[in-house]
N, CA, C and O atoms as CSV, one atom per row, in Angstrom:
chain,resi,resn,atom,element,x,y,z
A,1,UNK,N,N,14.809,11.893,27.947
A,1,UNK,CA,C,15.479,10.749,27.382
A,1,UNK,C,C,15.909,11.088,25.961
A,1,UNK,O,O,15.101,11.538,25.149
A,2,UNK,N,N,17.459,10.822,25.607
A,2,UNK,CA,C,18.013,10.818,24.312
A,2,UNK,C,C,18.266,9.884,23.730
A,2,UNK,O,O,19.287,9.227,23.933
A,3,UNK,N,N,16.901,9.459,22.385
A,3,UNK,CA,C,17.110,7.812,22.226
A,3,UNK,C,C,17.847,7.865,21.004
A,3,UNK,O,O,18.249,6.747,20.681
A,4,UNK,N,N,18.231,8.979,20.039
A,4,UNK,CA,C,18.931,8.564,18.707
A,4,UNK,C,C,19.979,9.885,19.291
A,4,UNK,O,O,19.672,11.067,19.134
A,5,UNK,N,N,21.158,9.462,19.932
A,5,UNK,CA,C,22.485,9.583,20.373
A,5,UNK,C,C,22.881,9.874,18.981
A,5,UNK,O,O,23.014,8.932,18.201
A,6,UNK,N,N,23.100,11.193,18.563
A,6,UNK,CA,C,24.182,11.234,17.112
A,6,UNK,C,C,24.035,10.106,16.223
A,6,UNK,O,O,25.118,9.640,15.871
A,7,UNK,N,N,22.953,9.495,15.728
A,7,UNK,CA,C,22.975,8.681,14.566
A,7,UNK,C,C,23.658,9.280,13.418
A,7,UNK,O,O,23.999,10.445,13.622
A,8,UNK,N,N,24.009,8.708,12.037
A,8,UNK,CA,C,24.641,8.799,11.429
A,8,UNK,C,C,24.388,9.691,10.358
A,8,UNK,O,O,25.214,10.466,9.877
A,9,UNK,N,N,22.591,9.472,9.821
A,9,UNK,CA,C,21.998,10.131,9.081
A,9,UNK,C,C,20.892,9.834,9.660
A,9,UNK,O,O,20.734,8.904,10.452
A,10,UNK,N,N,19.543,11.112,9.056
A,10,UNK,CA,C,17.984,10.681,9.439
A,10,UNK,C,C,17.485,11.058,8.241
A,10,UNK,O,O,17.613,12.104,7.605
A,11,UNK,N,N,16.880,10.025,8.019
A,11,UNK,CA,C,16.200,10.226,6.681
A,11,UNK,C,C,14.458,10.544,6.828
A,11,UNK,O,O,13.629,9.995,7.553
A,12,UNK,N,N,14.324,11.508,5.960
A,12,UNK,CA,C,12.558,11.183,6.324
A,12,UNK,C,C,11.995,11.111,4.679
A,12,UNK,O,O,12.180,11.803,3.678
A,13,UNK,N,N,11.181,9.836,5.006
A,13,UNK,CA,C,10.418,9.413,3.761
A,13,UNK,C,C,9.456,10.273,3.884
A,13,UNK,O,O,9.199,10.650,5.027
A,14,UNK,N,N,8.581,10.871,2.625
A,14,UNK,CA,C,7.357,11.749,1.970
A,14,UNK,C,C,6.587,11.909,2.126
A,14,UNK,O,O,5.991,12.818,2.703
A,15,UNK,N,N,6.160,10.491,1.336
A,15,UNK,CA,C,4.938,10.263,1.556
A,15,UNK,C,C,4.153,8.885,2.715
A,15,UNK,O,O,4.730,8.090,3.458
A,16,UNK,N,N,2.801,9.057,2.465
A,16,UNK,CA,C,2.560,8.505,3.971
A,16,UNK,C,C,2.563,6.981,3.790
A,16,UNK,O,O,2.278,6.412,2.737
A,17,UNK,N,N,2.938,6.353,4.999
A,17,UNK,CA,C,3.022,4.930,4.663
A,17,UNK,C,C,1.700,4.266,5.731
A,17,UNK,O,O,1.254,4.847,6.720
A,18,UNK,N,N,1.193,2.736,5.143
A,18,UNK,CA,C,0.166,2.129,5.803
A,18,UNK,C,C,0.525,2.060,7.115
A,18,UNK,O,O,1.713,1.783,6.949
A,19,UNK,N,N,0.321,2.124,8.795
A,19,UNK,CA,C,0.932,1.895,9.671
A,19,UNK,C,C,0.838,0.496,10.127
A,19,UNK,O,O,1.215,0.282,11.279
A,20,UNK,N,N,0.342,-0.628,9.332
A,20,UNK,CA,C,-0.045,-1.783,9.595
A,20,UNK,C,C,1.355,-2.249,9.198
A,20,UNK,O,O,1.836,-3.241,9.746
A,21,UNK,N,N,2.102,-1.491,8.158
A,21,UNK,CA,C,3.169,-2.057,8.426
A,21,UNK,C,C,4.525,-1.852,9.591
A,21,UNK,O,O,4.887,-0.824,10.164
A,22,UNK,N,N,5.029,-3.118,9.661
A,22,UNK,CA,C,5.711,-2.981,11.345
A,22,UNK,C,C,7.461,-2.961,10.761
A,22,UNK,O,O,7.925,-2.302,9.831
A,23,UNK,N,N,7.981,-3.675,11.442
A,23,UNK,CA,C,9.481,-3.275,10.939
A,23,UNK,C,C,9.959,-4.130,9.086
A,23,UNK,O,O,10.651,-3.492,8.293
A,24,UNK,N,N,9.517,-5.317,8.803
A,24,UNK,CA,C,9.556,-5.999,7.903
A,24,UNK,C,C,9.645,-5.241,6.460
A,24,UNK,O,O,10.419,-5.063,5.519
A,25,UNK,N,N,8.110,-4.858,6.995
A,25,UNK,CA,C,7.479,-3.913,5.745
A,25,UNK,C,C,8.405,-2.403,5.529
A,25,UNK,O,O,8.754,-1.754,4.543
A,26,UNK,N,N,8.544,-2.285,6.750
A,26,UNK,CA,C,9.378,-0.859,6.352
A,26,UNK,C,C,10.710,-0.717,5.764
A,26,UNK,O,O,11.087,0.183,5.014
A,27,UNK,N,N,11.592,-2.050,6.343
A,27,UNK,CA,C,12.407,-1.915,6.120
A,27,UNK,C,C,13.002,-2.469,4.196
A,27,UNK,O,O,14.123,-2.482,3.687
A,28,UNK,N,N,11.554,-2.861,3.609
A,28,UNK,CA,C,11.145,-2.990,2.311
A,28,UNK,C,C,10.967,-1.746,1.703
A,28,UNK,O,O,11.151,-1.694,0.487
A,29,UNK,N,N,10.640,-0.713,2.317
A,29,UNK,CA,C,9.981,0.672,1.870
A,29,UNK,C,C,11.587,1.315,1.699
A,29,UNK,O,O,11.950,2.033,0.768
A,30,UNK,N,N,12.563,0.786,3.029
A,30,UNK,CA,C,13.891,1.950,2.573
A,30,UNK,C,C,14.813,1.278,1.479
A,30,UNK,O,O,15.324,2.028,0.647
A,31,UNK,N,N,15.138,-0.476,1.400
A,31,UNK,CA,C,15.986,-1.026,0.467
A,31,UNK,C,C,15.343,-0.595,-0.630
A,31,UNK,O,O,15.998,0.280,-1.197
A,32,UNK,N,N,14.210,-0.881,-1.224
A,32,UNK,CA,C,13.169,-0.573,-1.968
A,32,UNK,C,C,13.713,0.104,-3.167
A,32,UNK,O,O,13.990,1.258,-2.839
A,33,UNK,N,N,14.024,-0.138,-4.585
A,33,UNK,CA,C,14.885,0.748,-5.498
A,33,UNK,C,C,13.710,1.709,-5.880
A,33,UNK,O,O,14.131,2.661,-6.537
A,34,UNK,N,N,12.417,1.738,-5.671
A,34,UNK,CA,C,11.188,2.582,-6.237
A,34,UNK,C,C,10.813,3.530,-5.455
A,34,UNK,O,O,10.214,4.550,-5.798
A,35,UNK,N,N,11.371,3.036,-3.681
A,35,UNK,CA,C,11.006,4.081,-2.607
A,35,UNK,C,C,12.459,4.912,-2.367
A,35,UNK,O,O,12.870,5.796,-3.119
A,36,UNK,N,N,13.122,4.443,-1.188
A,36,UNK,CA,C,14.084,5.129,-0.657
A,36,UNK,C,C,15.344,4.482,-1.644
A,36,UNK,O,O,15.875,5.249,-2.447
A,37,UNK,N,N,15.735,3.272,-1.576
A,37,UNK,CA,C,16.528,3.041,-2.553
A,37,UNK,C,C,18.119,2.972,-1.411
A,37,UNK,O,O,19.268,3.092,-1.837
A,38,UNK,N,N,17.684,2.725,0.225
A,38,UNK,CA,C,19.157,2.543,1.051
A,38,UNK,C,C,18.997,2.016,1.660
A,38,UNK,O,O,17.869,1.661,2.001
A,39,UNK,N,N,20.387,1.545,2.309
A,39,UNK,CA,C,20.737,0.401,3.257
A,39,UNK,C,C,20.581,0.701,4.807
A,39,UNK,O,O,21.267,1.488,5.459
A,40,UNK,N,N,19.554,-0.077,5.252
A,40,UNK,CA,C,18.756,-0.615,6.487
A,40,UNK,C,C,19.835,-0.524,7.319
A,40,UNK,O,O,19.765,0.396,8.133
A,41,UNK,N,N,20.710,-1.137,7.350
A,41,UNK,CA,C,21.820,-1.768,8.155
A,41,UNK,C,C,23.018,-0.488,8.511
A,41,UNK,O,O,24.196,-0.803,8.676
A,42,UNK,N,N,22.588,0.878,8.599
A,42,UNK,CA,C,23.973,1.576,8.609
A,42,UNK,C,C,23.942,1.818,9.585
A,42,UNK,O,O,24.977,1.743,10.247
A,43,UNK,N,N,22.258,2.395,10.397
A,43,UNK,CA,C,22.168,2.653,12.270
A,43,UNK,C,C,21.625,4.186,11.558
A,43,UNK,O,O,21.065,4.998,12.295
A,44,UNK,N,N,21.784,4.419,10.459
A,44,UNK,CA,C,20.446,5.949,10.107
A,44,UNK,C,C,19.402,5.316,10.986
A,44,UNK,O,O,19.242,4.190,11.457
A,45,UNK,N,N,18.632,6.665,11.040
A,45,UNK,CA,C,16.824,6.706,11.450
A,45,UNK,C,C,16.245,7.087,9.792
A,45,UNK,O,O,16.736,7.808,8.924
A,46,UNK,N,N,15.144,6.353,9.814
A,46,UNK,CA,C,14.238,6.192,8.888
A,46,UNK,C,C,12.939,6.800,9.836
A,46,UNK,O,O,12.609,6.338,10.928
A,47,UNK,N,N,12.335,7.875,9.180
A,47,UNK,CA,C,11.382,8.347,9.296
A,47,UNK,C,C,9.861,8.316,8.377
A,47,UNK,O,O,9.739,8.519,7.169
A,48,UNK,N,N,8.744,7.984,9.414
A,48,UNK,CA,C,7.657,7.769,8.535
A,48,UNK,C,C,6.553,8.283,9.212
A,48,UNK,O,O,6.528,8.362,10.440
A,49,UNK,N,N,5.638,8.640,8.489
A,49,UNK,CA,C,4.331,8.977,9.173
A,49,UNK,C,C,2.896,8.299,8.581
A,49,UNK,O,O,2.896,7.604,7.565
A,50,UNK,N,N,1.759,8.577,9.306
A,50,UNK,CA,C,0.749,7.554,8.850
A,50,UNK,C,C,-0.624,8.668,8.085
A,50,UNK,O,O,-0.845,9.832,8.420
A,51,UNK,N,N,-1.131,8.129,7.358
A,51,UNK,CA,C,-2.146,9.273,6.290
A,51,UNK,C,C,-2.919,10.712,7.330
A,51,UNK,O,O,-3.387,11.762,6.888
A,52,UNK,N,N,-2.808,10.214,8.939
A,52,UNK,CA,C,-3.727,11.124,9.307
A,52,UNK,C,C,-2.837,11.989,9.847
A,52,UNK,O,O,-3.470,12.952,10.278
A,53,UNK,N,N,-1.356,12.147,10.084
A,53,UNK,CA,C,-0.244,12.654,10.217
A,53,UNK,C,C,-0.508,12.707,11.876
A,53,UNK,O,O,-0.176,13.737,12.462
A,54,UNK,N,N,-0.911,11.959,12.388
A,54,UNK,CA,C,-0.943,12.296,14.030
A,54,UNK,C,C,-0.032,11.009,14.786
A,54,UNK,O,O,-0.060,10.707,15.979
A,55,UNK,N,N,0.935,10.236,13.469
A,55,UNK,CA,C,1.732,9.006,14.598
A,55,UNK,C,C,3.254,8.857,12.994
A,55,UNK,O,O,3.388,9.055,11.787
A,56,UNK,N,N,3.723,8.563,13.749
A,56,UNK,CA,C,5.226,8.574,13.684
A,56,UNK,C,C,5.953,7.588,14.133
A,56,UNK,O,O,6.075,7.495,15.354
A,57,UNK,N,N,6.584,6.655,13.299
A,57,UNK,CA,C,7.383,5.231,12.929
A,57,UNK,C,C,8.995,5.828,12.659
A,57,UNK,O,O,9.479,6.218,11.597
A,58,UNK,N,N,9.455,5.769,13.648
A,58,UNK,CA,C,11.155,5.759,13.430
A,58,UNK,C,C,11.687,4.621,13.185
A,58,UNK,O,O,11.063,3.793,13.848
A,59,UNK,N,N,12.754,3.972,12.410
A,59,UNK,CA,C,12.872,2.675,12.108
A,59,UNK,C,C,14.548,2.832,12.045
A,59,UNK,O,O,15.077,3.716,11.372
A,60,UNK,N,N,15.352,1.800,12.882
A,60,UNK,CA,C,16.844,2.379,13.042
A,60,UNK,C,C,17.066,0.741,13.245
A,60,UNK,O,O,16.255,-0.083,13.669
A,61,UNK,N,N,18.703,0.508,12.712
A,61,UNK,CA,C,19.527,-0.670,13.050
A,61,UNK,C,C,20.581,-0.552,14.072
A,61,UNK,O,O,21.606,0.087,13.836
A,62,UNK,N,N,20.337,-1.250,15.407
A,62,UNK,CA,C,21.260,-0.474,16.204
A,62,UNK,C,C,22.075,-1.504,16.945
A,62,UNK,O,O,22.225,-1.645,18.159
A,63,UNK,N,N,22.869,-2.614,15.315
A,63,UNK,CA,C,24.511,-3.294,15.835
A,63,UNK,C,C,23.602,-4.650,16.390
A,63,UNK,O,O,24.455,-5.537,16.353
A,64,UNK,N,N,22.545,-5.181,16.800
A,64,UNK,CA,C,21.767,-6.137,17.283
A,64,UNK,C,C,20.687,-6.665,16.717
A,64,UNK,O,O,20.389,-7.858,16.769
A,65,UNK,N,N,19.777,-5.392,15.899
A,65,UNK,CA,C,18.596,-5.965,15.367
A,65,UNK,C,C,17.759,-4.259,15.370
A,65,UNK,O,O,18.027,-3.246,16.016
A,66,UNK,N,N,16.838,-4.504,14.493
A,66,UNK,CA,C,16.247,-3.453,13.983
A,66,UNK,C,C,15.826,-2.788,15.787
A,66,UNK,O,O,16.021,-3.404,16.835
A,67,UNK,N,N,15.224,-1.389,15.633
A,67,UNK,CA,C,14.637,-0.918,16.557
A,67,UNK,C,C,13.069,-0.052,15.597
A,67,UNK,O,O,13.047,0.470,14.482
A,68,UNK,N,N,12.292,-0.175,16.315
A,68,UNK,CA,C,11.157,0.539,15.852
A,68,UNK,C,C,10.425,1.451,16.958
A,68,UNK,O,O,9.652,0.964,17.784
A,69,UNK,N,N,10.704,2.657,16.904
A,69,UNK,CA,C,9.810,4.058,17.552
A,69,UNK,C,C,8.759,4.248,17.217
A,69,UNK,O,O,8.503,4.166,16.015
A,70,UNK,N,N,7.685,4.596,18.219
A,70,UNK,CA,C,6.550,5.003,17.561
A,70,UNK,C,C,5.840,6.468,18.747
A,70,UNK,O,O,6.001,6.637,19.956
A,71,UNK,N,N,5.325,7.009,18.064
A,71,UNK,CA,C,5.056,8.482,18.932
A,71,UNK,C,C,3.540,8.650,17.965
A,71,UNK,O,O,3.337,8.355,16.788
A,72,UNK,N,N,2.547,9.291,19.086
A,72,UNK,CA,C,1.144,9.369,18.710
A,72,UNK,C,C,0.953,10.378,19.541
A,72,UNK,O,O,1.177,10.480,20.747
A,73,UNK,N,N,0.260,11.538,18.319
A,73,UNK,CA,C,-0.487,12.634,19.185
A,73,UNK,C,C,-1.495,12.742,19.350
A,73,UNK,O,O,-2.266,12.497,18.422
A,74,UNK,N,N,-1.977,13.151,20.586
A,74,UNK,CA,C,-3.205,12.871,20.945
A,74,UNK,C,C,-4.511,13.982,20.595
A,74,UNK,O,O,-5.676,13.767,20.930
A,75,UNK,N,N,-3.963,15.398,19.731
A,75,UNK,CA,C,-5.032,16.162,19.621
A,75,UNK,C,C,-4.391,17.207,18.322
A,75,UNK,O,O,-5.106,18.082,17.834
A,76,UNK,N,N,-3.211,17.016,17.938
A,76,UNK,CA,C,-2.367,18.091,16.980
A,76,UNK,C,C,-2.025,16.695,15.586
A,76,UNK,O,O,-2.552,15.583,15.556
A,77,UNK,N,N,-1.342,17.076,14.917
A,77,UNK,CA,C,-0.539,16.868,13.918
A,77,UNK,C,C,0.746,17.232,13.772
A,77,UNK,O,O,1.234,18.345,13.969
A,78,UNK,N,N,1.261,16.263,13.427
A,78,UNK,CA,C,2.815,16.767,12.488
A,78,UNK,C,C,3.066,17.746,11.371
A,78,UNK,O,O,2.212,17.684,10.486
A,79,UNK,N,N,3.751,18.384,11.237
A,79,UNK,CA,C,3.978,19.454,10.071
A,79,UNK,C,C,4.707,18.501,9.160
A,79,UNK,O,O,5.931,18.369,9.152
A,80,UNK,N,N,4.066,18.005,8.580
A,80,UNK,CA,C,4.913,17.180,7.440
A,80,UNK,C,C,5.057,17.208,6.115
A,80,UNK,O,O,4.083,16.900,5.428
A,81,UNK,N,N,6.301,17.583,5.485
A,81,UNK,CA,C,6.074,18.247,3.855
A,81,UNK,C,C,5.595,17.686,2.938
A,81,UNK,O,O,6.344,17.274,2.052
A,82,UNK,N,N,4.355,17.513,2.860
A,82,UNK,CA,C,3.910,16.623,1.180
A,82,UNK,C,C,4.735,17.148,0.154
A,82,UNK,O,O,5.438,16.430,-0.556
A,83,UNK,N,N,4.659,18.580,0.041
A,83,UNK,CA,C,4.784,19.097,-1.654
A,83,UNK,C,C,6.226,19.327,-1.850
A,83,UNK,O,O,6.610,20.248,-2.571
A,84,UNK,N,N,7.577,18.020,-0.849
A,84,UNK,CA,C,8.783,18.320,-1.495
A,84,UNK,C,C,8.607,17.539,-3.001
A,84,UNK,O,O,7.552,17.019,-3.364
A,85,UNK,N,N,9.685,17.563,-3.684
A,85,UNK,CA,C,9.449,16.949,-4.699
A,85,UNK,C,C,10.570,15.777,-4.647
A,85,UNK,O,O,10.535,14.954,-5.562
A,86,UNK,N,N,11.442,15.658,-3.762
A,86,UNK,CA,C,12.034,14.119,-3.754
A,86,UNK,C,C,11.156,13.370,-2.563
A,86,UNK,O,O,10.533,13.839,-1.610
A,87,UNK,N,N,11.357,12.071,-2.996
A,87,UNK,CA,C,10.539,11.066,-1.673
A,87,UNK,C,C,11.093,10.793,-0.622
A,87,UNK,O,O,10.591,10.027,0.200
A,88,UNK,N,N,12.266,11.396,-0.462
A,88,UNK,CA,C,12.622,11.190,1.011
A,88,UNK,C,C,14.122,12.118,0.880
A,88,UNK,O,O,14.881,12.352,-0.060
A,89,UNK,N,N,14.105,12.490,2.310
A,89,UNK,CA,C,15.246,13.463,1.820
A,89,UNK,C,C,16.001,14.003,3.411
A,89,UNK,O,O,15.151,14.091,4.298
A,90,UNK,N,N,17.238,14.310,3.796
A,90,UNK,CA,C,17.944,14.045,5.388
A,90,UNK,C,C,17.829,15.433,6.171
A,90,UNK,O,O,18.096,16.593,5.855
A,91,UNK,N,N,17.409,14.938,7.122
A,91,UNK,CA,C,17.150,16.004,8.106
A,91,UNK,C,C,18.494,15.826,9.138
A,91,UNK,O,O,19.288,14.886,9.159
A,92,UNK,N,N,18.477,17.150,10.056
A,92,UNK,CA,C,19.564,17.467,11.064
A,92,UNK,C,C,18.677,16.690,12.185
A,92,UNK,O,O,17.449,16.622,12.247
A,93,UNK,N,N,19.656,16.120,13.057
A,93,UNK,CA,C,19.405,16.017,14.416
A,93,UNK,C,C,18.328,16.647,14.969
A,93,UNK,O,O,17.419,16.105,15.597
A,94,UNK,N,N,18.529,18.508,14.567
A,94,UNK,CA,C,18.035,19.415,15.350
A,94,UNK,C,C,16.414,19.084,14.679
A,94,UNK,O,O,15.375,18.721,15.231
A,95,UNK,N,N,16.716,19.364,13.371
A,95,UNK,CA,C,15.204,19.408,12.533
A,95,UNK,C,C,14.342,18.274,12.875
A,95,UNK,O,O,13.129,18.467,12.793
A,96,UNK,N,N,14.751,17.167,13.232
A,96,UNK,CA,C,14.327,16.180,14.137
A,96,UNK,C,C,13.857,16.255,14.992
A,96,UNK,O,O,12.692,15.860,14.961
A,97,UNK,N,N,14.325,16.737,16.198
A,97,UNK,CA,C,13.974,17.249,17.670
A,97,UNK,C,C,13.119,18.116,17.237
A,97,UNK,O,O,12.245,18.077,18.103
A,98,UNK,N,N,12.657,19.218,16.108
A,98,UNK,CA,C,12.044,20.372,15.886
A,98,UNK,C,C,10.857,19.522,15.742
A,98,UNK,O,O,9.877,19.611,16.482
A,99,UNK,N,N,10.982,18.632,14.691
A,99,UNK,CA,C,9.441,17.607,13.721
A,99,UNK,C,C,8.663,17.105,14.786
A,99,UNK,O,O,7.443,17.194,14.642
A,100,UNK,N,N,9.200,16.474,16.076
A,100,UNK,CA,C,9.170,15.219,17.323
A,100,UNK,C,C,8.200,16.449,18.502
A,100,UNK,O,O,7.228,16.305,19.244
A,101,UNK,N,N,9.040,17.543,18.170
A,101,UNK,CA,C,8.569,18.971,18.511
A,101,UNK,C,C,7.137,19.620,18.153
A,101,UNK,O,O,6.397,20.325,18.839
A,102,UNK,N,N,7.016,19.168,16.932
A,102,UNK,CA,C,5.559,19.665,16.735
A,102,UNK,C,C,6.232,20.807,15.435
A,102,UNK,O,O,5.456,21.576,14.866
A,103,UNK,N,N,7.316,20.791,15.181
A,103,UNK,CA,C,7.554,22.134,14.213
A,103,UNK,C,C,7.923,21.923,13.123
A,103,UNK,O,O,8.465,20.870,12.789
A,104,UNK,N,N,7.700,22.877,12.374
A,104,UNK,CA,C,7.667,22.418,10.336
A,104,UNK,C,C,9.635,22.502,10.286
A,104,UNK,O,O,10.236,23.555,10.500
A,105,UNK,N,N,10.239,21.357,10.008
A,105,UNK,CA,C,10.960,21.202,9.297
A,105,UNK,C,C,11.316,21.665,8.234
A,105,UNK,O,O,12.303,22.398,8.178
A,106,UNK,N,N,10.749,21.413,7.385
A,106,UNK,CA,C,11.051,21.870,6.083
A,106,UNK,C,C,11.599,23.639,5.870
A,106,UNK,O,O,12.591,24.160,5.361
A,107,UNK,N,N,10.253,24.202,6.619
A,107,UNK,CA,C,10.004,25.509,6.054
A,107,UNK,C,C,10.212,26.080,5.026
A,107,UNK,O,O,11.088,25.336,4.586
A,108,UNK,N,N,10.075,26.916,4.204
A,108,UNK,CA,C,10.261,27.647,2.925
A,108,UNK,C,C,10.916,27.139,1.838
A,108,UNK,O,O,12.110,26.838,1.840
A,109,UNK,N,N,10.262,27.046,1.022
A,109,UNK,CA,C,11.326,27.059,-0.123
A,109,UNK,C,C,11.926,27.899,-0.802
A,109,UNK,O,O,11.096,28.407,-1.556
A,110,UNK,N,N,13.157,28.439,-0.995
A,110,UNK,CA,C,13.812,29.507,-1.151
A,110,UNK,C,C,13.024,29.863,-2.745
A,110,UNK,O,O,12.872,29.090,-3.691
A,111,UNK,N,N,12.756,30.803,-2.665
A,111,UNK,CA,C,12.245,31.527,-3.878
A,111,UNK,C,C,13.562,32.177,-5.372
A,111,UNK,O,O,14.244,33.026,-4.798
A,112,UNK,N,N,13.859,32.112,-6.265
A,112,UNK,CA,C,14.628,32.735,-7.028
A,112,UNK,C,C,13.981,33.587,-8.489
A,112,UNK,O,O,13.344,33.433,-9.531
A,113,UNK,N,N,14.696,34.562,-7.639
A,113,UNK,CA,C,14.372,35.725,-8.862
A,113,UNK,C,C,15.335,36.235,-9.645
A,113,UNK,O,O,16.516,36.148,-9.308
A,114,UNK,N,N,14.891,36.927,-10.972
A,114,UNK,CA,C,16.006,37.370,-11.388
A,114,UNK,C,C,15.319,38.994,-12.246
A,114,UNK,O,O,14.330,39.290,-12.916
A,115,UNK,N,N,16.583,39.712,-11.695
A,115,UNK,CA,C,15.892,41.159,-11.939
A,115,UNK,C,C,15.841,41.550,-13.574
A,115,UNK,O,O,16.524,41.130,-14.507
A,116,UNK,N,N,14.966,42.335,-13.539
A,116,UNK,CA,C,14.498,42.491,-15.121
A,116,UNK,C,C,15.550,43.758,-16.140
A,116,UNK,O,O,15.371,44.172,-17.286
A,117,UNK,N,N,16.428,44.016,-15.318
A,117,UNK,CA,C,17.619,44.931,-15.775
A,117,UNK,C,C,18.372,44.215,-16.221
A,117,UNK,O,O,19.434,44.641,-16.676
């Protein structure tokens, strides 16, 4: 099953959010000028995860009324980047399917050097 058909953007928020909150609360976390700081209403996916990184809150507007995803693993974790340094920041489709996947997104941060000549 392909439930986010080419959405527009996917955003994934940082850091971890309470999972007690349901669509209300979240969708406070993306207008939010202190958190995400964007508009609910475009049909992006909003991505979130919960402190023990084993469940996952997709949060999307889709032309009718909010939609809310939720995915729970039953023995692994998510690879999820604490140490970017913005709080939320857009992933590909693919990097999506990779995260949903079980696989680090993020990966590396490009290193820069500069030679001593």
């Amino acid at each position: 099953m392909n439930m986010f058909v080419e959405p527009p953007e996917v955003f994934l928020h940082r850091d971890v959010v309470d999972f007690r909150k349901s669509i209300n609360g979240l969708v406070g976390i993306v207008e939010d000028e202190d958190e995400l700081e964007r508009d609910a209403y475009t049909g992006a996916l909003f991505v979130f995860c919960n402190k023990a990184r084993d469940k996952l809150k997709i949060l999307y507007w889709d032309n009718t009324g909010f939609a809310l995803w939720y995915k729970r693993l039953e023995k692994q974790k998510f690879k999820w980047p604490s140490k970017v340094a913005s709080e939320a920041f857009e992933l590909t489709e693919q990097q999506l399917t990779w995260l949903l996947s079980g696989y680090d997104v993020i990966g590396h941060e490009p290193l820069h050097y500069q030679s001593a000549i």
